[in-house]
N, C-alpha and C positions, 0 to 999 in steps of 0.2 A: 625743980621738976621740969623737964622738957615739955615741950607740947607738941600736940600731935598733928603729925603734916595732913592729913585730914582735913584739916583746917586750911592748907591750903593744894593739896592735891589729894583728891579722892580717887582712888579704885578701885573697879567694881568688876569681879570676876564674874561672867555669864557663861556656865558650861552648856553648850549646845546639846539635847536630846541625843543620845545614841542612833544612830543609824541601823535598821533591823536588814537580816540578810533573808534571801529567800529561799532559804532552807538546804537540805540536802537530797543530790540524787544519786547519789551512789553508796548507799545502806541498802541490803537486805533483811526481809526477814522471813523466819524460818521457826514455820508454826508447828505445835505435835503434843503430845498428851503423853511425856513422857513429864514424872513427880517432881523431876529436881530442881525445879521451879515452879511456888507455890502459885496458885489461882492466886491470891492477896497480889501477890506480887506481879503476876502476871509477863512483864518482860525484863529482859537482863541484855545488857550489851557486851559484847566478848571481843578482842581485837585479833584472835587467833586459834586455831583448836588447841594449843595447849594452854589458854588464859580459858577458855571451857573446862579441861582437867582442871585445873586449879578451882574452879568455881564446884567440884562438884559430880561433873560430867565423867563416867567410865567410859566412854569410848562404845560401846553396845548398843547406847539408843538411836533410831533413825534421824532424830535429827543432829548429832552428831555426826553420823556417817554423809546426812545432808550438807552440813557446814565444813565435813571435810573435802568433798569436792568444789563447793564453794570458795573454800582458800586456796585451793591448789589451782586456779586461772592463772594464768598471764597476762597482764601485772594484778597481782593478788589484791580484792579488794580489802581496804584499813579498817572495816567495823561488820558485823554481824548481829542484827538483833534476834533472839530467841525467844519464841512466845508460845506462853500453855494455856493449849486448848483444854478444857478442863471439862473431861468426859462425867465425870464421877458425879455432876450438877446438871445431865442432862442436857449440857452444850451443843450448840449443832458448832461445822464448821467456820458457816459467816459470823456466829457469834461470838466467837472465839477472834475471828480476824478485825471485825469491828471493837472487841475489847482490848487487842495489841493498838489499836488505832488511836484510841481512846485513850489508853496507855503511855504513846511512846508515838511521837509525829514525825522523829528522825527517818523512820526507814521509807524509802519510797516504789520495793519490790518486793513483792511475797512469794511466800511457797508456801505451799500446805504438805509435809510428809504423810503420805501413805494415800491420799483422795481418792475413792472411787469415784464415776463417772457424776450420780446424783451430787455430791458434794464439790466436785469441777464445776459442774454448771451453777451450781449456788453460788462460791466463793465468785465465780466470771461474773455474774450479774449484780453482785454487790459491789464488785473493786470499778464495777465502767462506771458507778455511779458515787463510787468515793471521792471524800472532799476531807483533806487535800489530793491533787490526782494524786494515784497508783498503778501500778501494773499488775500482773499477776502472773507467775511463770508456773506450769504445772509439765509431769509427766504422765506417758499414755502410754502403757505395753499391751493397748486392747489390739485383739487381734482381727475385730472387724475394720481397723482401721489398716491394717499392713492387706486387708483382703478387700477392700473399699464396700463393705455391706454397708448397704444404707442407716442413719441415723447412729454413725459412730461418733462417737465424742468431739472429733475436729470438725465431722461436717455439720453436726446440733449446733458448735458454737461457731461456725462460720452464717449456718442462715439466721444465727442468733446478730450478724454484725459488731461484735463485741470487738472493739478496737484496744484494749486496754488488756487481753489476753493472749498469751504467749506460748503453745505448744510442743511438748518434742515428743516424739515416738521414740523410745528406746526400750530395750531391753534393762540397760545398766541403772539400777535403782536413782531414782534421786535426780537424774541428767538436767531437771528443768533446775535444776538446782546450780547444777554447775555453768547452765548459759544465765543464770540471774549473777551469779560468779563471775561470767567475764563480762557482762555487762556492767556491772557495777564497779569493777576493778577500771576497764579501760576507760570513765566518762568522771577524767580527772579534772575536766572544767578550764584546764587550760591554754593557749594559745595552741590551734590549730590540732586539739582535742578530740572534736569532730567525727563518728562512724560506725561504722554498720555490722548485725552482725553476722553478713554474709559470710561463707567461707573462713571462717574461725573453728582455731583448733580447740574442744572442749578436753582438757586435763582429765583424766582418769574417766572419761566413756570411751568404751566398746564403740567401733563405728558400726553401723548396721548395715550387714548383708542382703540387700532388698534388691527387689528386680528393678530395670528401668520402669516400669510400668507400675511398680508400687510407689518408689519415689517420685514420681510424676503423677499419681493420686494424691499422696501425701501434700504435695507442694501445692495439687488443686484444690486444697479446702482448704488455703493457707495456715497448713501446720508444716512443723519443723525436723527435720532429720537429721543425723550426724553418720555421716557415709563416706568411703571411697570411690574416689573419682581419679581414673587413670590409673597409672600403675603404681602411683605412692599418695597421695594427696585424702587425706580423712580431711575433711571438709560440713561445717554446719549449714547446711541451706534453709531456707533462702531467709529468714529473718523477717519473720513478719508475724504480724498479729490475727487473730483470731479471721477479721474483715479485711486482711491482704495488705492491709499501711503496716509498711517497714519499721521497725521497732523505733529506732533512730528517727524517725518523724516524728511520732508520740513523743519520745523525749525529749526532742531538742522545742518543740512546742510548748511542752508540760515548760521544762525552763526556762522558756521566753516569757511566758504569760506570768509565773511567778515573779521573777523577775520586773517584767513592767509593774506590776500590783506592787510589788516591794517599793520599788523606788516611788511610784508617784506618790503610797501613802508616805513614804519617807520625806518627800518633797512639801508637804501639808504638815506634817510634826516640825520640821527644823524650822523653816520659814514663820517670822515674825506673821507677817501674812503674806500672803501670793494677791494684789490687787484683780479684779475682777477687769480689767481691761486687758488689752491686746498685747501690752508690754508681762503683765502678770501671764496672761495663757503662753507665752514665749517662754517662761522659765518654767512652767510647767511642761510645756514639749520639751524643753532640752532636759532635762529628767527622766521624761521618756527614752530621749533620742539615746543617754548615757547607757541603759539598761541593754537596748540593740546593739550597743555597739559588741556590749559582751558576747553574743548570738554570733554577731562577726568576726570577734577574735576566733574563738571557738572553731569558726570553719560550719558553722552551721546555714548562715543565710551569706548569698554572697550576688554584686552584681549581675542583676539578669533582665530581660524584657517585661514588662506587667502583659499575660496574656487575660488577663479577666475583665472582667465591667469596670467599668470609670469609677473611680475612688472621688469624689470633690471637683480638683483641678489635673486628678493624674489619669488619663487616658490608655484605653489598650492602646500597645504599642510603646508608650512610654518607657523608658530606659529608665532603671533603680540605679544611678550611680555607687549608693550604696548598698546596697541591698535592702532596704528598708526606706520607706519616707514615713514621718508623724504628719500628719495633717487634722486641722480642726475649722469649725464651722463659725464662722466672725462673730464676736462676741455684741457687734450690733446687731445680729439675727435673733439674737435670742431675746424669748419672750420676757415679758414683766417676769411672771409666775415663776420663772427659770431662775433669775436675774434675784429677786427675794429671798430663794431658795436659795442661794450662794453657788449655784451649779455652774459647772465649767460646760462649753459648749462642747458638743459629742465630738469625743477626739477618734480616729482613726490612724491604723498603723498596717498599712500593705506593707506585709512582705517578702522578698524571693527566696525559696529556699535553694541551697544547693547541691540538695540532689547529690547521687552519688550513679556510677560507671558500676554497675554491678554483671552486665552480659555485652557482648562485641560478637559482631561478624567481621571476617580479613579475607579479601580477596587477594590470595595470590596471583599475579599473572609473571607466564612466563612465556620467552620469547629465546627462541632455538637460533 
């Protein structure tokens, strides 16, 4: 009988903990109180309106008609989640959207089909305060808003400051549907990815025939329009949320911050231990520093000036060579009570964003 090499070389296989990702930002979902999705069940994922047919779906219900404008952006987003609001139990709308929530953590946009104004302003003030973030895209064909009467639904949720809600005045059903469509389609996560959704063509809406003086109300209570501009150009303006921050801000931040949260707890699971000294907080900022970098690829933060209050050691004025710095507070600063507690000293991460060219003025000069 042989014996076993064991005896004189042991191996010992150690699989390392998984690495968790920080989720997904380019899922929609697309709420409504149509049956063929049971309340039990609550949500269903579809990767196209005809794996909807297959599931079930005739083609008739609104949100259907919702997830067809949905797929039909350029470049078409890969998933759709569909969630029932489930009238027949006396549901309101946020409870419905907190039960898709609850449900299903894949999607990171909603819609609500059919919302009147009361139920816009509820689903708005629940989603600025959801965790994980989310957005909220709705449609508005009220017509105090195309006449700028007071406390129309864009300007309730603009003095509301609701950064997390997304607006469009249209006629053509559904439209916030189909800008949650190209939002989600174009925010492929990869290299130089990056942008906005000024001036983008929405697939299957009507543009809207509005005066200059309506679109220029609209754009003042940071809501959204789909219009012609010049003699051919249907154009989305201007891309912003409820509180005037460009949608693409929110986003590319919502990813940053997941991102970081991912990686550092990542960095705490895989590590035998991270040492509580200077060399230990080094490898926990470069954990950090990994997750910015993605932000960089991306096209989202890029070198530029720090114009704010002094960070630590980084001064207004300072140059981000990266776009980003990690900085953190000396781990001989910190107290006992901190130091017991096994706490990392408060880490900090300025950083620049890069901003996008959305208007220009050209001076011609000419000379005879």
């Amino acid at each position: 009988m042989a014996q076993s090499l064991d005896d004189i070389v042991r191996v010992n296989v150690t699989v390392s903990p998984t690495a968790q990702s920080a989720g997904t930002f380019n899922i929609g979902l697309i709420v409504g109180t149509s049956s063929v999705i049971s309340a039990t069940d609550r949500v269903k994922i579809y990767s196209s309106v005809a794996d909807m047919k297959s599931g079930g779906w005739t083609g008739t219900e609104p949100e259907y008609a919702a997830a067809t404008l949905y797929f039909s952006q350029n470049p078409t987003p890969s998933k759709v989640v569909i969630g029932r609001w489930d009238e027949t139990g006396s549901e309101t709308a946020v409870e419905a959207v907190d039960a898709c929530r609850a449900a299903n953590n894949d999607w990171y946009a909603c819609y609500v089909v059919d919302a009147v104004k009361a139920e816009i302003t509820a689903v708005a003030a629940a989603v600025e305060a959801m965790k994980p973030e989310s957005v909220y895209f709705y449609t508005t064909t009220d017509a105090d808003v195309a006449s700028g009467t007071a406390g129309n639904i864009m300007e309730t949720l603009k003095s509301a400051s609701y950064k997390r809600t997304f607006g469009i005045y249209s006629k053509t059903a559904h439209a916030g549907a189909a800008a949650m469509g190209e939002a989600m389609g174009l925010n492929t996560g990869g290299a130089n990815s990056s942008f906005t959704l000024a001036y983008k063509t929405l697939v299957g809406v009507a543009p809207e025939a509005l005066s200059t003086t309506q679109v220029n109300y609209i754009l003042g209570v940071n809501g959204n329009v789909f219009t012609t501009y010049g003699p051919s150009y249907q154009l989305l303006v201007q891309g912003t949320m409820a509180d005037g921050t460009h949608f693409d801000e929110v986003l590319n931040l919502d990813m940053l911050t997941a991102e970081i949260q991912i990686g550092a707890t990542n960095a705490l699971v895989q590590a035998g231990k991270i040492p509580q000294t200077e060399d230990g907080l080094s490898l926990f900022i470069s954990a950090i520093e990994d997750q910015c970098e993605k932000s960089v690829t991306r096209g989202a933060l890029a070198p530029g000036v720090w114009n704010a209050n002094p960070v630590l050691t980084l001064q207004k004025g300072d140059v981000l060579t990266k776009g980003y710095l990690v900085l953190a507070e000396s781990i001989a600063s910190q107290s006992q009570a901190d130091r017991e507690a096994r706490k990392a000293p408060l880490i900090y991460v300025p950083v620049k964003l890069a901003g996008a060219i959305e208007h220009a003025v050209i001076g011609v000069i000419v000379n005879r």
